[in-house]
C-alpha positions as CSV (number, residue, x, y, z in Angstrom):
1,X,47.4,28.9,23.8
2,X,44.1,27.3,24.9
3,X,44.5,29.3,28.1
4,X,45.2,32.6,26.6
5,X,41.8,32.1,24.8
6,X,39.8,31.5,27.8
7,X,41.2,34.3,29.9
8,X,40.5,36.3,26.6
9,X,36.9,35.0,26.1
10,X,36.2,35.7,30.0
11,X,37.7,39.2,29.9
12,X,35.9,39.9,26.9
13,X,32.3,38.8,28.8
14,X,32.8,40.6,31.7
15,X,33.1,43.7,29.6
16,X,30.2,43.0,28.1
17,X,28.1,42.3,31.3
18,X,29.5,45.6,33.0
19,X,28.7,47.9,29.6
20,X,26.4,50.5,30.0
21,X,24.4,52.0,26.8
22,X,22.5,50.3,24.6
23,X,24.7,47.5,23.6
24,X,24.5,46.4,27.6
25,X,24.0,43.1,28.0
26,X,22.1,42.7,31.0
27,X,20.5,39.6,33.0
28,X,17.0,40.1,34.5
29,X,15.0,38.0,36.9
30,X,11.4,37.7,35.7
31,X,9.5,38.6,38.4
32,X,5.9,40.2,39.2
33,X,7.7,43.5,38.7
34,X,8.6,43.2,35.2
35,X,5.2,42.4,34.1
36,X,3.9,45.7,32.8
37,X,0.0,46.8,33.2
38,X,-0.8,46.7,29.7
39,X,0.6,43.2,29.6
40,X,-1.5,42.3,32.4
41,X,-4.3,43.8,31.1
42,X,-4.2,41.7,28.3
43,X,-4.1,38.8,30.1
44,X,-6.6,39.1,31.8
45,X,-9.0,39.9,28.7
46,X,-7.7,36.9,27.0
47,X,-8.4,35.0,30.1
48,X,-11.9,36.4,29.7
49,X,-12.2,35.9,25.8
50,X,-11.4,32.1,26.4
51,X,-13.8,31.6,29.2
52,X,-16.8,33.4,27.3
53,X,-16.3,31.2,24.0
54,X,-16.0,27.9,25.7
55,X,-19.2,29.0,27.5
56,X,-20.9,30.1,24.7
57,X,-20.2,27.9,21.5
58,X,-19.3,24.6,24.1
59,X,-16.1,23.6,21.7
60,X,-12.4,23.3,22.2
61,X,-9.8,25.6,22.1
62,X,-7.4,24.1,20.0
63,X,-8.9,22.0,17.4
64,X,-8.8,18.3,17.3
65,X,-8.9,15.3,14.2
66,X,-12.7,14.6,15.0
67,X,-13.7,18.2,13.7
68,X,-12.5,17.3,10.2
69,X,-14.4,16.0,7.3
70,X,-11.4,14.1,5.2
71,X,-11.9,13.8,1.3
72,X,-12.5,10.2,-0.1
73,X,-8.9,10.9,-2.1
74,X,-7.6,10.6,1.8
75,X,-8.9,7.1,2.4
76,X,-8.2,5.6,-1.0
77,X,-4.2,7.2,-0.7
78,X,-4.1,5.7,2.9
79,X,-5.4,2.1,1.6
80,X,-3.3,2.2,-1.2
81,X,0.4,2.9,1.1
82,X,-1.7,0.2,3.2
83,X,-1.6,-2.6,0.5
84,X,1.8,-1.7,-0.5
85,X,3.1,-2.4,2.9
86,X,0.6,-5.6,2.8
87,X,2.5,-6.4,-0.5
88,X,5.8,-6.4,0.7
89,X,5.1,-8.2,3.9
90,X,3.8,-11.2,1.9
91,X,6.4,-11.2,-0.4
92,X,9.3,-11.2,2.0
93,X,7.3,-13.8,3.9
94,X,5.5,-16.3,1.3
95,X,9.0,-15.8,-0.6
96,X,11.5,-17.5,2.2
97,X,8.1,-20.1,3.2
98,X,7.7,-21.1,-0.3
99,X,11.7,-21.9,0.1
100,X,12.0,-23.8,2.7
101,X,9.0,-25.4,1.9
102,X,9.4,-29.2,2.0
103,X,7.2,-30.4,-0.7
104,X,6.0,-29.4,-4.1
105,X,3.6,-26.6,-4.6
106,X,1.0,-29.0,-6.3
107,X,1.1,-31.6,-3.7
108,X,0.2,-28.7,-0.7
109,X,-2.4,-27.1,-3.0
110,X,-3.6,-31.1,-3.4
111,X,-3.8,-31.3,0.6
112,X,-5.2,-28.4,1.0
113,X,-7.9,-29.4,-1.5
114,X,-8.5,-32.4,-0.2
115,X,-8.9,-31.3,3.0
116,X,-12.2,-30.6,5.1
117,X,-11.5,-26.8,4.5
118,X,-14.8,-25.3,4.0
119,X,-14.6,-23.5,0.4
120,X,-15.8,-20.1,1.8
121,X,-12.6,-20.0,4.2
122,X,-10.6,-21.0,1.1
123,X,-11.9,-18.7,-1.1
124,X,-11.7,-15.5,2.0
125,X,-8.3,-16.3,2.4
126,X,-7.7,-16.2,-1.4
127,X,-9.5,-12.6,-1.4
128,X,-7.5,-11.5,1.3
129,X,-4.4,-12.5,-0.9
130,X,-5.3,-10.7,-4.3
131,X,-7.3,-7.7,-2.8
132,X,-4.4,-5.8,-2.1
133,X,-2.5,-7.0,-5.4
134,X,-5.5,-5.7,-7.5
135,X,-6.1,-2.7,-5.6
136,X,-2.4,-1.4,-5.4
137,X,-2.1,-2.1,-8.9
138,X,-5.3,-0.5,-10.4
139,X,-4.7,2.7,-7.8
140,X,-0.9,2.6,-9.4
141,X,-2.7,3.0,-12.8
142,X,-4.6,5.9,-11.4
143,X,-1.8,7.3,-9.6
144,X,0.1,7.7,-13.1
145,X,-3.1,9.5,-14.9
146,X,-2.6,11.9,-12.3
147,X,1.2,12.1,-12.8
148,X,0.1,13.1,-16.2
149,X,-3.1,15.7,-14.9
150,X,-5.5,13.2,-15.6
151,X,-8.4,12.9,-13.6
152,X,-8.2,15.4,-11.1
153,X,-11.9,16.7,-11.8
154,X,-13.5,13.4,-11.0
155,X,-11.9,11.9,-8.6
156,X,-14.5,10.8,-6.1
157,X,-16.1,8.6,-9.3
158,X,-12.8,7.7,-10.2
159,X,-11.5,6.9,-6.7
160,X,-15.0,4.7,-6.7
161,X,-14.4,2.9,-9.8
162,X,-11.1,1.7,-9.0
163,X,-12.2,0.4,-5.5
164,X,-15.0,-1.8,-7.5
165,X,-12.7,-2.8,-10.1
166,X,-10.4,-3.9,-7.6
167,X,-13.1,-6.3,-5.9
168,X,-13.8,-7.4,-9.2
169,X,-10.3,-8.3,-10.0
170,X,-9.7,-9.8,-6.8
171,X,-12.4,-12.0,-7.1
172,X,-11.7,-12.9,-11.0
173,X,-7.9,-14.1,-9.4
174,X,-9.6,-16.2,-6.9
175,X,-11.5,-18.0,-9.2
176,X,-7.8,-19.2,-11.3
């Protein structure tokens, strides 16, 4: 059967290669030949075109990421996918450390208070811990006004506000 559909499929292709008309299906070398004048003509204007305006205004073609001025909405959405994936990595990593720890949790923070740590070190570390909580959590709050079409007017002040409430936060949670 599989046989019968071949020779039928290859009888059926060769009819259509050796059809004349309009239906003809035809295969055709590109060559110099086939290119018609008013083709080349255009070409050749475009060529032209392309050489006068990267003479002229001295800028690229094809436009690049450096030409575009981003809105402040762009930086605080990026920051805030940015502190969710900061989230997540310290919670699958302080989660399984804090297991396998060996001691209790009050004789490490005991050490590490004891210890010639200089505070400014402790209390970097500490910011670098609850920036991204606060932020991602008061940008969460945001993100729902704007699930509800709060907000959208304002944002630059809003998208302001929440990054200084999130410093202040962060450093109101190193302070516990």
């Amino acid at each position: 059967m599989s046989i019968t559909l071949f020779q039928l499929n290859r009888q059926l292709l060769t009819r259509a290669l050796t059809r004349t008309g309009p239906l003809a299906i035809r295969q055709q070398k590109a060559t110099s030949s086939t290119v018609t004048p008013e083709v080349a003509n255009y070409r050749t204007k475009s060529a032209e075109w392309v050489a006068t305006n990267e003479n002229k205004f001295k800028r690229p073609i094809s436009p690049h990421i450096a030409i575009y001025r981003f809105p402040f909405q762009v930086f605080t959405s990026g920051f805030h996918r940015l502190t969710g994936v900061m989230l997540n990595t310290m919670l699958y990593t302080a989660g399984p450390l804090a297991f396998l720890a060996t001691g209790h949790s009050a004789e490490i923070l005991h050490y590490i208070y004891t210890s010639d740590i200089p505070s400014w070190f402790i209390f970097s570390v500490k910011m670098f811990i609850a920036l991204p909580f606060s932020y991602h959590t008061i940008n969460g709050i945001r993100h729902m006004a704007w699930d509800t079409g709060a907000g959208f007017e304002q944002y630059e002040k809003i998208s302001a506000a929440v990054i200084l409430l999130s410093f202040v936060l962060a450093a109101g949670l190193t302070q516990l």
